[in-house]
Rosetta silent file (secondary structure, phi, psi, omega in degrees, C-alpha in Angstrom):
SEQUENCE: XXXXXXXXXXXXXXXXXXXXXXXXXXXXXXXXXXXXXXXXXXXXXXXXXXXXXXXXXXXXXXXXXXXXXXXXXXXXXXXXXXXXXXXXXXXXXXXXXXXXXXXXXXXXXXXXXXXXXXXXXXXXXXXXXXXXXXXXXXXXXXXXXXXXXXXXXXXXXXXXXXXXXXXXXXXXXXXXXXXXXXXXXXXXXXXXXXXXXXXXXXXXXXXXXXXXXXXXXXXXXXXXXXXXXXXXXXXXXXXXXXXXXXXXXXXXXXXXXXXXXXXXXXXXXXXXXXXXXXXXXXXXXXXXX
SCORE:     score description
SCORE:     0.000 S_00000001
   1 L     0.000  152.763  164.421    0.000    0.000    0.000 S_00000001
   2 L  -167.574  140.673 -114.940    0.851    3.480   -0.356 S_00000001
   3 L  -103.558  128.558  161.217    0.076    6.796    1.332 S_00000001
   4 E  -126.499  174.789  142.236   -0.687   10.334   -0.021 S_00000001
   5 E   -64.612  105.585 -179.736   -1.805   13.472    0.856 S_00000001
   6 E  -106.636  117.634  163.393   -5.107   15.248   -0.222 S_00000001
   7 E  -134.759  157.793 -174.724   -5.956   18.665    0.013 S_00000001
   8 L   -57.369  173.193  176.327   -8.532   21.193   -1.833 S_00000001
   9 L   -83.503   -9.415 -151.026   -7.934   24.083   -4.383 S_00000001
  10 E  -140.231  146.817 -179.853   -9.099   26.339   -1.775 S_00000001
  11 H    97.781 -130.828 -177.360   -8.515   28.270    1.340 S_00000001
  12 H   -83.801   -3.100 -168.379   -4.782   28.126    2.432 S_00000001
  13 H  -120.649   27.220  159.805   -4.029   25.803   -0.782 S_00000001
  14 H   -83.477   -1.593 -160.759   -5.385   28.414   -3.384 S_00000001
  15 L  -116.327  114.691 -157.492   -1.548   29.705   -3.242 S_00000001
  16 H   -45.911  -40.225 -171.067    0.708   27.784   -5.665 S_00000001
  17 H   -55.667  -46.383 -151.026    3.840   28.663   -2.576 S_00000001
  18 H   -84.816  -44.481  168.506    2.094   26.978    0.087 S_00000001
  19 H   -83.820   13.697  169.425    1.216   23.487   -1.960 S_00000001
  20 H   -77.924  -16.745 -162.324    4.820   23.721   -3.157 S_00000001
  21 H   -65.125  -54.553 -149.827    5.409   23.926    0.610 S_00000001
  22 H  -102.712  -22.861  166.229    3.235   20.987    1.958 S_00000001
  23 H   -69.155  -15.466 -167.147    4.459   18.705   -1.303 S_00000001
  24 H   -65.884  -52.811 -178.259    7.952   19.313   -0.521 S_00000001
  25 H   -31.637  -55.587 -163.372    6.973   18.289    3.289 S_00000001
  26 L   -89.853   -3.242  178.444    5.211   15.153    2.366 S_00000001
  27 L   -88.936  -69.808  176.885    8.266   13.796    0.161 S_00000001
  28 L   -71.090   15.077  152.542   10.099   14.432    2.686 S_00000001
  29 L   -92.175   22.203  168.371    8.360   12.508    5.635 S_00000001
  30 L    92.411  -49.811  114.676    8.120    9.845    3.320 S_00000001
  31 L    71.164   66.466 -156.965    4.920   10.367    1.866 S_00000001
  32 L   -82.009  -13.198 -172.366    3.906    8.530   -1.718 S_00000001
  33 E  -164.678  152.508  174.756    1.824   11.010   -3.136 S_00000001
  34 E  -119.435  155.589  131.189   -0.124   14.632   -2.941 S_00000001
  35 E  -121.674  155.969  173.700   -3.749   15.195   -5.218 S_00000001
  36 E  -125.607  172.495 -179.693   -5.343   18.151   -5.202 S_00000001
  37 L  -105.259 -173.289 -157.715   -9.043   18.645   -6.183 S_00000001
  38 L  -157.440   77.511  157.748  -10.315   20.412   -8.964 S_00000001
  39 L   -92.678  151.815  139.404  -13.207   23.221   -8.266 S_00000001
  40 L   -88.495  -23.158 -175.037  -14.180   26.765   -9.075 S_00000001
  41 L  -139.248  -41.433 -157.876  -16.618   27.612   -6.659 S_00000001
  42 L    77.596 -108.487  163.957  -17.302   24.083   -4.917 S_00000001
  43 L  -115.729  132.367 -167.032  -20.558   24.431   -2.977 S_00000001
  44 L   -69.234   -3.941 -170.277  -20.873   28.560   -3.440 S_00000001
  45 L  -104.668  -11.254  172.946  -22.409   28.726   -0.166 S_00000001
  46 L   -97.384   -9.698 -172.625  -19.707   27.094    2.210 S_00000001
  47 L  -110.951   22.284 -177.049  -17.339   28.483    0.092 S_00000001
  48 L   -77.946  113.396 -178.315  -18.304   32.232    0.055 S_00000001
  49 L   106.045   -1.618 -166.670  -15.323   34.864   -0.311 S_00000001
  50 L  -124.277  127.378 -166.360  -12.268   31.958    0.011 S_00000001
  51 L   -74.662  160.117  177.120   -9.950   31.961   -3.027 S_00000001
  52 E  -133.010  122.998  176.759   -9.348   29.082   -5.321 S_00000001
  53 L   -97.883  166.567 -156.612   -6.616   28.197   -7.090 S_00000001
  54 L   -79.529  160.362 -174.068   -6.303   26.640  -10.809 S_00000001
  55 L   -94.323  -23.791 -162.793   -5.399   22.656   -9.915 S_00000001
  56 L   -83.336  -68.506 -148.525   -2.979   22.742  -13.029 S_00000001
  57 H   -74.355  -47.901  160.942   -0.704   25.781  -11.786 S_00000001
  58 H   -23.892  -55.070 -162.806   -0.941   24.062   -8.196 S_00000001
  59 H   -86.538  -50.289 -158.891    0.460   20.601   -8.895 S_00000001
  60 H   -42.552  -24.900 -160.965    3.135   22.362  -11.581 S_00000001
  61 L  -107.898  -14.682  154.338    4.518   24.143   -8.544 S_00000001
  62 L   -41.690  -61.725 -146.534    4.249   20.767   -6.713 S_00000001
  63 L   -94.490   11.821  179.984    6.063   18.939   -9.124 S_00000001
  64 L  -100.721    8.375  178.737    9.342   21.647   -9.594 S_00000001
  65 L  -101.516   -9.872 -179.102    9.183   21.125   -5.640 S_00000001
  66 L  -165.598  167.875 -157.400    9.961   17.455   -5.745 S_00000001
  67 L  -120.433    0.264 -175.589   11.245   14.740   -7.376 S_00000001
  68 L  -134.149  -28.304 -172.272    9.480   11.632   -6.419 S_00000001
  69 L   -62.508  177.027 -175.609    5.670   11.798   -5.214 S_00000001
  70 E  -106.373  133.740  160.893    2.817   10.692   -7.867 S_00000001
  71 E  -127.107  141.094  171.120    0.789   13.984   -8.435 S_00000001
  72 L  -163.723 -160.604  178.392   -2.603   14.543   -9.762 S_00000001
  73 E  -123.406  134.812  172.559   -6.490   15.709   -9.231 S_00000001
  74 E  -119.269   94.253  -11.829   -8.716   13.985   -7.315 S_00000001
  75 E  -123.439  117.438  177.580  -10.925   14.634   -9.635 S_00000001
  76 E   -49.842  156.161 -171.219  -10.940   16.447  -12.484 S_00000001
  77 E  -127.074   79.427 -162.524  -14.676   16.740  -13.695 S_00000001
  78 H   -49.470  -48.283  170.555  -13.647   16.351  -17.567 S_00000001
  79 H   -99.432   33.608  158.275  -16.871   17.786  -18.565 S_00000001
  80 H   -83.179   -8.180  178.188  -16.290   20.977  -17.267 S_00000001
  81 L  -126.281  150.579  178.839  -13.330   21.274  -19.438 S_00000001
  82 L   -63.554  107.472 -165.267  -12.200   21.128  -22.919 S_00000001
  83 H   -91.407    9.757  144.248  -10.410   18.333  -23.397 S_00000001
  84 H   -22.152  -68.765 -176.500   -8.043   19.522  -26.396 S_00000001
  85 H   -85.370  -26.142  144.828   -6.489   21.425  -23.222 S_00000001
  86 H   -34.708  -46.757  148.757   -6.909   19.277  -20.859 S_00000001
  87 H   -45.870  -75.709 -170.653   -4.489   17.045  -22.750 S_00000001
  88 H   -71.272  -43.246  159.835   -2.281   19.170  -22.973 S_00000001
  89 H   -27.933  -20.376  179.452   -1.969   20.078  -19.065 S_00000001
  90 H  -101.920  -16.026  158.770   -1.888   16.901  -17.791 S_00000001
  91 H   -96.869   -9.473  153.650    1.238   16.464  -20.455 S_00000001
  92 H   -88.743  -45.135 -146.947    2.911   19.211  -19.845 S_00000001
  93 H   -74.103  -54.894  170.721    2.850   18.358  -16.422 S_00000001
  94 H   -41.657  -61.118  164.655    3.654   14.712  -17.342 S_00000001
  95 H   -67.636  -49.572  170.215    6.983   15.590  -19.019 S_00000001
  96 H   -53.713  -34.548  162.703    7.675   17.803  -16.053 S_00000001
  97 H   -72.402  -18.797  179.619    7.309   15.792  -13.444 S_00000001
  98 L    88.389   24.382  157.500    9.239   13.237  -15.024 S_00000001
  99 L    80.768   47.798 -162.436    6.385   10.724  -15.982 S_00000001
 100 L  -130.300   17.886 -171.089    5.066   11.204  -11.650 S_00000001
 101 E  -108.125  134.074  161.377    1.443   12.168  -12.866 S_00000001
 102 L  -136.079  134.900  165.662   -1.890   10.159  -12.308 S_00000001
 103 L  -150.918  157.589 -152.436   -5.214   11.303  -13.153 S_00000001
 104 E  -112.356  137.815 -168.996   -7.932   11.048  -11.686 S_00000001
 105 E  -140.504 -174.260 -174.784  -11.433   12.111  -12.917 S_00000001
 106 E   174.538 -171.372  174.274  -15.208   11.694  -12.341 S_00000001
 107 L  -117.891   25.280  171.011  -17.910   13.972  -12.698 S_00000001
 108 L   101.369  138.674  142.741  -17.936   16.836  -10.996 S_00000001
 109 L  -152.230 -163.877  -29.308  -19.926   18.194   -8.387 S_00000001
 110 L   -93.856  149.003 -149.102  -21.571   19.673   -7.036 S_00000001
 111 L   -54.842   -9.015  168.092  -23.496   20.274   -9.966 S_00000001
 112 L   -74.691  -33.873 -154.821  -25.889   23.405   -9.782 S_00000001
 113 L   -81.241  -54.599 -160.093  -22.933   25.053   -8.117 S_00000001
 114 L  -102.727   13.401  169.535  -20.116   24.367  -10.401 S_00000001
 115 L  -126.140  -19.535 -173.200  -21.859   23.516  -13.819 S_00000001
 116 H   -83.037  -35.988  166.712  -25.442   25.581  -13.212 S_00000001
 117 H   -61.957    3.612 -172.868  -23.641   28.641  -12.439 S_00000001
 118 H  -138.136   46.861  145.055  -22.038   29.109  -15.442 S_00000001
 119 L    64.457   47.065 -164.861  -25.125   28.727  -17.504 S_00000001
 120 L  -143.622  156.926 -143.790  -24.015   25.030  -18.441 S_00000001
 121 L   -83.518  143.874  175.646  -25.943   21.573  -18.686 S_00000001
 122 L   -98.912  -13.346 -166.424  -26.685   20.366  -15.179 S_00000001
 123 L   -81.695  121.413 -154.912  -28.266   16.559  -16.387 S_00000001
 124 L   -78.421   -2.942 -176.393  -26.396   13.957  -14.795 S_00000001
 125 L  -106.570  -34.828  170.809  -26.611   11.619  -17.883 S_00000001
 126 H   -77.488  -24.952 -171.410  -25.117   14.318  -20.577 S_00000001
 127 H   -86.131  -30.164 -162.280  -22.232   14.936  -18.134 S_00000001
 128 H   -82.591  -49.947  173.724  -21.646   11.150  -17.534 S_00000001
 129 H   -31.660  -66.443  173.317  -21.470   11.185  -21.727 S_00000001
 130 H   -30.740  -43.240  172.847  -19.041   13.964  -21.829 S_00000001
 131 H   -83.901  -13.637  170.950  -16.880   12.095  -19.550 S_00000001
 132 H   -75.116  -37.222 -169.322  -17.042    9.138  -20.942 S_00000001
 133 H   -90.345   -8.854  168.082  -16.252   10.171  -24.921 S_00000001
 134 H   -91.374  -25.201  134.639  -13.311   12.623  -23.065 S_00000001
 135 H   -11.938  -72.610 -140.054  -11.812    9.481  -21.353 S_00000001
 136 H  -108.303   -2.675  152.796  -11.416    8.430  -24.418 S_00000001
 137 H   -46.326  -59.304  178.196  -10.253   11.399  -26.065 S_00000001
 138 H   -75.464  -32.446  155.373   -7.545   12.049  -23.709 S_00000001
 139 H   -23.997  -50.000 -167.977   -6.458    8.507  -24.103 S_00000001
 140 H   -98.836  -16.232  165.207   -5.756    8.958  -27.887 S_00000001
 141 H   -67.909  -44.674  173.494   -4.471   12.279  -27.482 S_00000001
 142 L   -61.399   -1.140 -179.574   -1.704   11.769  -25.120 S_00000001
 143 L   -89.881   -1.160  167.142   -0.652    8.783  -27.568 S_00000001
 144 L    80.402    4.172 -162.076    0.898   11.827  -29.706 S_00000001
 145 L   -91.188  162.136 -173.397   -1.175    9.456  -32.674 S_00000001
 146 L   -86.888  165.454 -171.800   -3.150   12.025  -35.097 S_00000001
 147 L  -139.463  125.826  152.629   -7.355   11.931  -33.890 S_00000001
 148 L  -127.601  119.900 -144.234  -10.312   12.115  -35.792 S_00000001
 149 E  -152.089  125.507  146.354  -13.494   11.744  -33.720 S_00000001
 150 E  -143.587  115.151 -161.095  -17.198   12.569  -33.963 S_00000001
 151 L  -117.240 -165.837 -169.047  -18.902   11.726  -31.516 S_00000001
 152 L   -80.867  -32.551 -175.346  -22.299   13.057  -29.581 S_00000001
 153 L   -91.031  -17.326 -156.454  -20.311   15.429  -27.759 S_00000001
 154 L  -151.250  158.187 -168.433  -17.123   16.382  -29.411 S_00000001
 155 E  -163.090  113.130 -179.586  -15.894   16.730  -32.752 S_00000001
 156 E  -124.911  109.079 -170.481  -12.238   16.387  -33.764 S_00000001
 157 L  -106.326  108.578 -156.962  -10.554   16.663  -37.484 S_00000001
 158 L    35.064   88.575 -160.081   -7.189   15.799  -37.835 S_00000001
 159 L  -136.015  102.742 -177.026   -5.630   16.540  -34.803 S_00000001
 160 L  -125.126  130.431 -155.270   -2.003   15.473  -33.237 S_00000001
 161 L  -113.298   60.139 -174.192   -1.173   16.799  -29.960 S_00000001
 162 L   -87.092  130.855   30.932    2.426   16.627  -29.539 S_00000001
 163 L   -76.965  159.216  166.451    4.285   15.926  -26.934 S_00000001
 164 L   -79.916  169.332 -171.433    3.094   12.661  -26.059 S_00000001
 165 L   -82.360  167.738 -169.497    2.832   12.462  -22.447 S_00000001
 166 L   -48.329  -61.226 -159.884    6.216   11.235  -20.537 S_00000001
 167 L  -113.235  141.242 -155.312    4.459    7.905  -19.785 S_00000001
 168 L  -122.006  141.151   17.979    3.092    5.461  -22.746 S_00000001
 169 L  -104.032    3.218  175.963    1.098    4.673  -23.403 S_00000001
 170 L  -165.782  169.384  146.336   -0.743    7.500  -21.096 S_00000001
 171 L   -55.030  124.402  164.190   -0.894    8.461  -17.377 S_00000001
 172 L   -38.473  140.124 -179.213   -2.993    5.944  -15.063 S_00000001
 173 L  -114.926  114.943  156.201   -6.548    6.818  -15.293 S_00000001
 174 L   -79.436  167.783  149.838   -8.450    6.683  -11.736 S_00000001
 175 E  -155.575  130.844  175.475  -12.492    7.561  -11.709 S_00000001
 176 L   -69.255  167.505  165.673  -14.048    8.573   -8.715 S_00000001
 177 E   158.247  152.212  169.229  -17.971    7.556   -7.905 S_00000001
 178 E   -95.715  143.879 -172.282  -19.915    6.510   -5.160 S_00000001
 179 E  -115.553  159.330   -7.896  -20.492    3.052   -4.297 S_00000001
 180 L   -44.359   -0.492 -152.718  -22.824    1.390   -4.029 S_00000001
 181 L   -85.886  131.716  156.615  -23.703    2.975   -6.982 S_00000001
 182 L   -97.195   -6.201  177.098  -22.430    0.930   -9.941 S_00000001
 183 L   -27.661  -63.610 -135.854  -22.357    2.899  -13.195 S_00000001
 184 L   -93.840  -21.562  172.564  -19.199    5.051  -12.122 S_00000001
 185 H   -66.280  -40.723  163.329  -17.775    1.685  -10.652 S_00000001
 186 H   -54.449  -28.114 -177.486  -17.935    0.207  -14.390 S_00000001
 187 H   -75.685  -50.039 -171.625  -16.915    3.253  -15.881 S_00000001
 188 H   -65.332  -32.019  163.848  -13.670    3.036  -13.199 S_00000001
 189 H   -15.909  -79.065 -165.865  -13.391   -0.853  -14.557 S_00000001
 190 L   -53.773   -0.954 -159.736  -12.714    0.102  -17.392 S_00000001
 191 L  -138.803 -140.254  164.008   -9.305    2.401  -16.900 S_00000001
 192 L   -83.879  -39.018 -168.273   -6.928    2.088  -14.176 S_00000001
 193 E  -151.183  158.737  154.382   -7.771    2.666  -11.006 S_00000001
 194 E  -121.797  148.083 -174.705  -10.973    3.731   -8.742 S_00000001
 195 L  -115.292   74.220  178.009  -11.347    6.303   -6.244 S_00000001
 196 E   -94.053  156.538 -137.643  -14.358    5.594   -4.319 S_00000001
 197 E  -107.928  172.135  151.748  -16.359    7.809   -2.250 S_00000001
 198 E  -131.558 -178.621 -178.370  -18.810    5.887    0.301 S_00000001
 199 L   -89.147  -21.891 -164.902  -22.381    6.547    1.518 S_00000001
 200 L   -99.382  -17.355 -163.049  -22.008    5.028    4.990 S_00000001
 201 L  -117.630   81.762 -168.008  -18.229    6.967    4.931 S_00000001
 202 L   -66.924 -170.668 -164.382  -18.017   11.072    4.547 S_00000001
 203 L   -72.661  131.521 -176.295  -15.197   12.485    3.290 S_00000001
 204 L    81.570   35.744 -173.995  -12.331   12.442    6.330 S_00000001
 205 L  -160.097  114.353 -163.256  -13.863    8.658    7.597 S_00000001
 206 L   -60.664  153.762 -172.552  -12.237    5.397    6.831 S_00000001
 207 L   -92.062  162.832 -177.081  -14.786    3.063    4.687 S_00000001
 208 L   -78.664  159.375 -177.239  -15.995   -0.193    6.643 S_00000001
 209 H   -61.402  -40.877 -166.916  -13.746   -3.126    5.361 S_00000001
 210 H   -75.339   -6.395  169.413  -16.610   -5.514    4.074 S_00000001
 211 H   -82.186  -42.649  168.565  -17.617   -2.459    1.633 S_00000001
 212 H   -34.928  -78.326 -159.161  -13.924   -2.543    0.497 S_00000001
 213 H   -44.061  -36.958 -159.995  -14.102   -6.009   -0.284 S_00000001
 214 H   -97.275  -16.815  173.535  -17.218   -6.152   -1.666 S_00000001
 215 H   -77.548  -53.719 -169.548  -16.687   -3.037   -4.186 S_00000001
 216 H   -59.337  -24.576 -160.244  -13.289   -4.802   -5.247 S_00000001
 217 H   -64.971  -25.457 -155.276  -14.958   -8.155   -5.762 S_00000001
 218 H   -96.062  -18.996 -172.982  -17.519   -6.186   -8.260 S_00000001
 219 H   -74.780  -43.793 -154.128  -14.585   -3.957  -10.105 S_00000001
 220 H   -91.286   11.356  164.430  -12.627   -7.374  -10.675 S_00000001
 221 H   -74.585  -58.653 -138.280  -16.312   -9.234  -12.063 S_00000001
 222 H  -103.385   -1.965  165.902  -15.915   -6.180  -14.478 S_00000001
 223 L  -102.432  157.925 -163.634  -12.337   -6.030  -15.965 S_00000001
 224 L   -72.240  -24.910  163.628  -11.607   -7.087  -18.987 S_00000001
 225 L  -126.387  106.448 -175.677   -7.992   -7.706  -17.914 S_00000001
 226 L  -106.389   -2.705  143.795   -7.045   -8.784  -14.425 S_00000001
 227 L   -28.020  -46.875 -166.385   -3.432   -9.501  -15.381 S_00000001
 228 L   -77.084  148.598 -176.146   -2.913   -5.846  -15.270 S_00000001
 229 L   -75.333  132.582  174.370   -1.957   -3.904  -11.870 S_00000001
 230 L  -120.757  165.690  173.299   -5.223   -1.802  -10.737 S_00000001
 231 E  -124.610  123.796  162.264   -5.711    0.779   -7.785 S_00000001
 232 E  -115.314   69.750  172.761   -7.982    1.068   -5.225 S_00000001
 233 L  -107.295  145.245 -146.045   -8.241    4.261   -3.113 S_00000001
 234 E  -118.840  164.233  171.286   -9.550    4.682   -0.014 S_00000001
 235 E  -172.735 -176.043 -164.502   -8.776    7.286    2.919 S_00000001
 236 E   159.620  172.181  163.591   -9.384    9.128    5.883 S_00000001
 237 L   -54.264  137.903  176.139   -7.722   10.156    9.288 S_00000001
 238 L  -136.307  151.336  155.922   -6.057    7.810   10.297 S_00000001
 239 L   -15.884  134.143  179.367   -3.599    7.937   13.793 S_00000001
 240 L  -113.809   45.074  174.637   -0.247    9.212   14.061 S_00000001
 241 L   -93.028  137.861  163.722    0.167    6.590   17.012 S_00000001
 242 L   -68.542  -98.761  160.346    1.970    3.238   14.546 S_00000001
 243 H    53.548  -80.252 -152.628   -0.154    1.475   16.362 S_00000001
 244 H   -99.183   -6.727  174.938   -3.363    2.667   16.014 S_00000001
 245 H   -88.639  -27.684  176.264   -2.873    3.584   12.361 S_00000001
 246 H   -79.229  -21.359  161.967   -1.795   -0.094   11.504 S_00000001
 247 L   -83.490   23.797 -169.428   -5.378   -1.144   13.332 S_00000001
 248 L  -161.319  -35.229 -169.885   -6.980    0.912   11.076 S_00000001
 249 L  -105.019  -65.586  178.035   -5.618    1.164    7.969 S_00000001
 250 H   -45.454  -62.241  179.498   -3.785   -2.857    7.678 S_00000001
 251 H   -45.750  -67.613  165.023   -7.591   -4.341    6.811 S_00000001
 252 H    -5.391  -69.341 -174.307   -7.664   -2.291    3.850 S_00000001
 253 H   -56.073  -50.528 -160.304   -4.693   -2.913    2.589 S_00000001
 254 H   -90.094    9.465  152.012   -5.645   -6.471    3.057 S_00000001
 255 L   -89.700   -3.116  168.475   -8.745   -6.465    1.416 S_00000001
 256 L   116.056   27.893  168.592   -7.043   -5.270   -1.662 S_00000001
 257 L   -67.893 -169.755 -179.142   -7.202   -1.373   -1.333 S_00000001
 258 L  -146.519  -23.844 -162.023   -3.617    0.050   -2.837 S_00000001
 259 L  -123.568  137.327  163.029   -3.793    3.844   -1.653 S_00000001
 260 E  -114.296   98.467 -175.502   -4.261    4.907    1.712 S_00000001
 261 E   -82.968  114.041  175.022   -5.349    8.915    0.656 S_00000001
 262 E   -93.988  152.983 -154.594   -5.082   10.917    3.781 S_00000001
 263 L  -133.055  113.532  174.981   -8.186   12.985    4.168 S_00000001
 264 L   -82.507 -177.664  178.301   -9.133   15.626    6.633 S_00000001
 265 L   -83.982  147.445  164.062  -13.283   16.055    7.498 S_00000001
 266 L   -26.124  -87.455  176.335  -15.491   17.981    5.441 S_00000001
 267 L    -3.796  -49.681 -161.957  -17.136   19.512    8.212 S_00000001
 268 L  -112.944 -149.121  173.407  -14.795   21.646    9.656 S_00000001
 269 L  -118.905   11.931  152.529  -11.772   24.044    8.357 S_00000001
 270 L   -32.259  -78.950 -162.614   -9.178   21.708    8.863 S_00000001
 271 L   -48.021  -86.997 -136.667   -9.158   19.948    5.315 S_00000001
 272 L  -100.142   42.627  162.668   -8.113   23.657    3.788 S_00000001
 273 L  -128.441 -179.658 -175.570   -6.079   25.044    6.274 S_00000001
 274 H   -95.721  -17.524  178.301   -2.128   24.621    6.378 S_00000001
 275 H   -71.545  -28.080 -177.406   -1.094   23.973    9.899 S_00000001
 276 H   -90.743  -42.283 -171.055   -3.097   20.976   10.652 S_00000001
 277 H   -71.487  -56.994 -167.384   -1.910   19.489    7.461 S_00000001
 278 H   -54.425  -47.756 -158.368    1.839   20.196    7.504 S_00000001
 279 H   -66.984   -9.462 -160.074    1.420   18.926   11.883 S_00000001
 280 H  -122.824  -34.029 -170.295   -0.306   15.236   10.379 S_00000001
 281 H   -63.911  -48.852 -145.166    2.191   15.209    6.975 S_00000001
 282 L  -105.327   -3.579  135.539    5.278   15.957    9.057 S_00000001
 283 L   -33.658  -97.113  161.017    4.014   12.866   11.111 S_00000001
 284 L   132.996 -171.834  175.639    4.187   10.495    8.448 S_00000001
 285 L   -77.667  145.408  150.241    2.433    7.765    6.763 S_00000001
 286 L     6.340  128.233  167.278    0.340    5.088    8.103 S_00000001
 287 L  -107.124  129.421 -175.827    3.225    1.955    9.383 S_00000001
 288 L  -111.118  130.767  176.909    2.178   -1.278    7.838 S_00000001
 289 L   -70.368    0.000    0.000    3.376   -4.707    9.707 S_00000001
């Protein structure tokens, strides 16, 4: 298994200094990985007056800050964005970093806030399209191969988007969704990795094990290749007692999770502020027996 750091766009980690700051931090305390998320507003009403920074300009100042974590977004919402440029950001970043990028996407929420506010389709079945025919977009773009695509959504005529990204044939593809729900679990099948959210588990709150288990059993009914190495990540607080983090954390692993993401709660101002992060980072990760 192996441990990263998650924090928002927003709050003390709209300022490019500060997540070069806390990625530097977590490489050095050992530390496998930082994501950041990837809002504009979030929910506009918990988030009114606290800046946000672009998720792209964020990690790039991440990854000139270090030389070894895996960086990405947990989760890009692809069809809020174009993916023409979206390629290329996650490939410049990808050559910059040294081939250290995974990304991870899903579909955005939440959705009145960040897609109804800008006058943009809110229907949870046209978004889940978008993301699905830009999956597969960004796939053939980042192969540096020329693209011609018309689809329901998107419409591409001779198009080659060079550089190819650092690592071929692409960056690992995660996709977030909540389980039980299985759509976005089929959709994550299908790619690299899944980031799932749970219903019984907010955001900051380790998932129960037998949910683990029982989500991986249904991702590995649905790939088409189980040869191949997949990711499963899950997270939460976890202890900076060894102890009590290894009682917490160790089931996971051994139901077949891969990532232990650490996550502060929703709830409070923790998750987006910098002192409480750097004091749990500067910790370290989770000790596995």
């Amino acid at each position: 298994m192996r441990f990263s750091i998650n924090i928002p766009n927003f709050g003390d980690f709209a300022d490019a200094r500060t997540v070069a700051r806390v990625a530097a931090a977590a490489e050095d305390a050992g530390w496998d990985g930082l994501f950041v998320w990837d809002h504009v507003v979030h929910s506009k009403a918990k988030r009114k007056g606290q800046p946000f920074g672009d998720p792209w300009m964020l990690l790039t100042a991440a990854a000139l800050a270090t030389s070894r974590i895996i960086l990405g977004p947990l989760v890009t919402p692809i069809a809020r964005r174009r993916p023409e440029q979206l390629a290329r950001q996650v490939a410049t970043l990808d050559q910059l970093s040294g081939g250290r990028v995974v990304f991870g996407a899903g579909l955005g929420g939440p959705i009145d806030d960040e897609f109804g506010s800008f006058g943009d389709v809110t229907d949870p079945k046209v978004l889940a399209g978008r993301l699905d025919e830009g999956l597969d977009l960004l796939a053939r773009y980042w192969s540096g191969d020329t693209v011609n695509h018309h689809g329901d959504h998107y419409r591409v005529d001779d198009v080659t988007l060079l550089p190819a990204t650092s690592q071929a044939p692409r960056p690992p593809v995660w996709i977030a969704g909540y389980w039980p729900r299985k759509a976005p679990m089929r959709r994550a099948a299908r790619w690299d990795g899944a980031v799932p959210l749970f219903q019984s588990a907010n955001h900051g709150e380790a998932p129960p094990v037998d949910e683990v288990r029982d989500l991986i059993a249904y991702l590995d009914e649905h790939r088409a290749d189980r040869t191949t190495s997949y990711d499963v990540v899950v997270g939460g607080i976890s202890p900076a007692a060894p102890a009590k983090s290894r009682a917490l954390v160790e089931p996971l692993a051994e139901a077949g999770a891969t990532w232990w993401d650490e996550r502060q709660l929703i709830t409070g101002t923790d998750f987006y502020r910098l002192e409480p992060t750097l004091r749990r980072i500067e910790q370290g990760p989770p000790s596995l027996g």
